[in-house]
C-alpha positions as a Markdown table, in Angstrom:
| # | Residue | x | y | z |
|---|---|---|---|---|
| 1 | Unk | 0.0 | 0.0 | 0.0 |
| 2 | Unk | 1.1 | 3.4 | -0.6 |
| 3 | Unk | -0.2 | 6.8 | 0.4 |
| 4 | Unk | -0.6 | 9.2 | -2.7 |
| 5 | Unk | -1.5 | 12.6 | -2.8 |
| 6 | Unk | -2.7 | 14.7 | -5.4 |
| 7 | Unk | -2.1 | 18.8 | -5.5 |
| 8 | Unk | -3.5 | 21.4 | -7.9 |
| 9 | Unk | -5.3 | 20.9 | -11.0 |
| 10 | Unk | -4.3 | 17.3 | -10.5 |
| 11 | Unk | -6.8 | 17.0 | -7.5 |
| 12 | Unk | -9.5 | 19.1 | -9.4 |
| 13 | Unk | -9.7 | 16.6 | -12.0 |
| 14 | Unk | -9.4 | 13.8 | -9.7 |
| 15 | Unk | -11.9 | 15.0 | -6.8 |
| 16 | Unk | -9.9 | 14.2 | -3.9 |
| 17 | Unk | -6.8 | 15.4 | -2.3 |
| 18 | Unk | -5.4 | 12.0 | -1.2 |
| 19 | Unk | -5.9 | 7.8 | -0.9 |
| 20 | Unk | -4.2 | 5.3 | 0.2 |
| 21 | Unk | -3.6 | 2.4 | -2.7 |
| 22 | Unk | -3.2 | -1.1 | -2.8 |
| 23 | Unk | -0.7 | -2.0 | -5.8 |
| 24 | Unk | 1.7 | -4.1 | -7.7 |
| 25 | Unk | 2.7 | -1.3 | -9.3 |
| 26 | Unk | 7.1 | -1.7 | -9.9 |
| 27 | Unk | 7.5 | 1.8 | -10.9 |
| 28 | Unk | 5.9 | 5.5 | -10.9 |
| 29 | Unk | 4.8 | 4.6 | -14.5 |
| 30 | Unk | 3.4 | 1.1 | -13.5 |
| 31 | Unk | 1.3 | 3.4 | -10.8 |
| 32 | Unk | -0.3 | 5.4 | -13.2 |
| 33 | Unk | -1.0 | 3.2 | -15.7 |
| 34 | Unk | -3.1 | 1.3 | -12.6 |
| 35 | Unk | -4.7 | 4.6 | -11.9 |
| 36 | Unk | -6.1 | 5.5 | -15.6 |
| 37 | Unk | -7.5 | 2.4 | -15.6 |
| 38 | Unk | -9.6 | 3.4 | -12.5 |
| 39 | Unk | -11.8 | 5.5 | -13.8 |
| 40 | Unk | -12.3 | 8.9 | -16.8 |
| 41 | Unk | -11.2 | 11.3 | -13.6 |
| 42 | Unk | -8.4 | 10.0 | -13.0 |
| 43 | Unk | -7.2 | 9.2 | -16.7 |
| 44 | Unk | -8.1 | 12.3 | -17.9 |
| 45 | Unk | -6.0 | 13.8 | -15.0 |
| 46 | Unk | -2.5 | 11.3 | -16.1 |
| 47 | Unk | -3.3 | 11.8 | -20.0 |
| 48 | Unk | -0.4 | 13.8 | -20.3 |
| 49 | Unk | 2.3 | 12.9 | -18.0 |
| 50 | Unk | 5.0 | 15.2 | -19.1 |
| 51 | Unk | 3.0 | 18.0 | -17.5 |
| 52 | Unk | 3.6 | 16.0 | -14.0 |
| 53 | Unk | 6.0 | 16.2 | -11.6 |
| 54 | Unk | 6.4 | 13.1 | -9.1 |
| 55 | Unk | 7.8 | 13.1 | -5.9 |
| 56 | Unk | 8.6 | 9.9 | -3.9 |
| 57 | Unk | 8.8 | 10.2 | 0.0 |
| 58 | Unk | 9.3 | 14.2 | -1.0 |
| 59 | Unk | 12.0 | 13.6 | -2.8 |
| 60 | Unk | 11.7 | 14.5 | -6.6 |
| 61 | Unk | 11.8 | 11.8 | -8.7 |
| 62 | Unk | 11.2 | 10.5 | -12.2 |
| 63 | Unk | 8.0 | 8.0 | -13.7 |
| 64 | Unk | 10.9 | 5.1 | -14.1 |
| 65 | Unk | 11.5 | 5.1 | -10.4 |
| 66 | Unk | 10.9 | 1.9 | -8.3 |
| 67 | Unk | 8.4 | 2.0 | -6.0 |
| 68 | Unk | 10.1 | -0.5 | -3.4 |
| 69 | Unk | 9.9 | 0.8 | 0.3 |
| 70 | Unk | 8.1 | 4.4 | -1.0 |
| 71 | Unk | 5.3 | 5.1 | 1.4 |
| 72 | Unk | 4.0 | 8.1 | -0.2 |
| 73 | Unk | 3.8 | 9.5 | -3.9 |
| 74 | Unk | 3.1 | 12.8 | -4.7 |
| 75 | Unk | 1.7 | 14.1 | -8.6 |
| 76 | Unk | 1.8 | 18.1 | -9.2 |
| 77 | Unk | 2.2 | 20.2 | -12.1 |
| 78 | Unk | 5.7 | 21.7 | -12.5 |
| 79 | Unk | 6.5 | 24.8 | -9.9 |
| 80 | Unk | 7.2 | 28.3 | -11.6 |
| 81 | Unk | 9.1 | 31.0 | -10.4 |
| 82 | Unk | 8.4 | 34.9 | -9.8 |
């Protein structure tokens, strides 16, 4: 099980700030490919994952990244500056 959390326009679309999951997910990648398959919210909110960012027990992290001994995962759009 893993805790993941959901921030900006990524929660809009999903409807819910965070859930725990049960998966057999390897990676980041194998993660969302579980979650699209969920449901229209939340594969309309992973349709385009280049405009995610992924961080893994707060660390920053890529969608290749092994999901072995992460308790939490994180999707938000990329920060800006100003």
């Amino acid at each position: 099980m893993v805790e993941v959390l959901y921030f900006a326009w990524v929660r809009e679309r999903i409807g819910v700030p965070r859930e725990t999951v049960e998966t057999s997910a390897r990676t980041v990648a194998d993660l969302v490919t579980e979650l699209r398959a969920r449901d229209p919210r939340y594969d309309a909110a992973f349709a385009d994952t280049s405009a995610l960012r992924v961080a893994l027990d707060q660390d920053l992290s890529g969608f290749d990244a092994p999901l072995e001994g992460v308790r939490e995962v994180a999707f938000f759009p990329p920060m800006t500056g100003g």
